[in-house]
N, C-alpha and C positions, 0 to 999 in steps of 0.2 A: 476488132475489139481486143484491148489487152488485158490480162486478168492478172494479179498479182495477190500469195498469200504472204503473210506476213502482219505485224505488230502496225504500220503503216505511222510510225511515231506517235501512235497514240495510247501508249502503254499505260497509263493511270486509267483510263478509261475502259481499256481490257478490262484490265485487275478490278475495278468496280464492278463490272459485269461477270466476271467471275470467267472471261475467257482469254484463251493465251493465244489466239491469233486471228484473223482474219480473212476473206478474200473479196478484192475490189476486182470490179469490172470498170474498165476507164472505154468512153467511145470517144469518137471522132466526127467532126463534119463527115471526110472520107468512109465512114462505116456503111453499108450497104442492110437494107430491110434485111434482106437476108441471110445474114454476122448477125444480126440481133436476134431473128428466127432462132437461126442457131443455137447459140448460148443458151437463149430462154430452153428449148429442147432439151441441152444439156445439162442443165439446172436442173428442169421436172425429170430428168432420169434420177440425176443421184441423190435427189433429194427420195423417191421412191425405193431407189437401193439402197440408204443409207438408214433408211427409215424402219 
């Protein structure tokens, strides 16, 4: 799973939404249950710590 933050060329549509950046998760045929597991895990942490 690759994750990338950033504007992702979609700058007007930030700016409408009133944010300056974002972060994509890109998968793969090659991705395994378990990379997805992951993430998702990863996700409900910092969404909980950020919270």
């Amino acid at each position: 799973v690759a994750v990338r933050a950033g504007t992702h060329c979609a700058m007007p549509l930030l700016k409408r939404f009133g944010v300056t950046s974002t972060c994509r998760a890109s998968f793969g045929l090659y991705n395994t249950r378990a990379e997805v597991d992951s993430l998702v895990e990863a996700l409900e942490y910092a969404r909980k710590f950020f919270a």
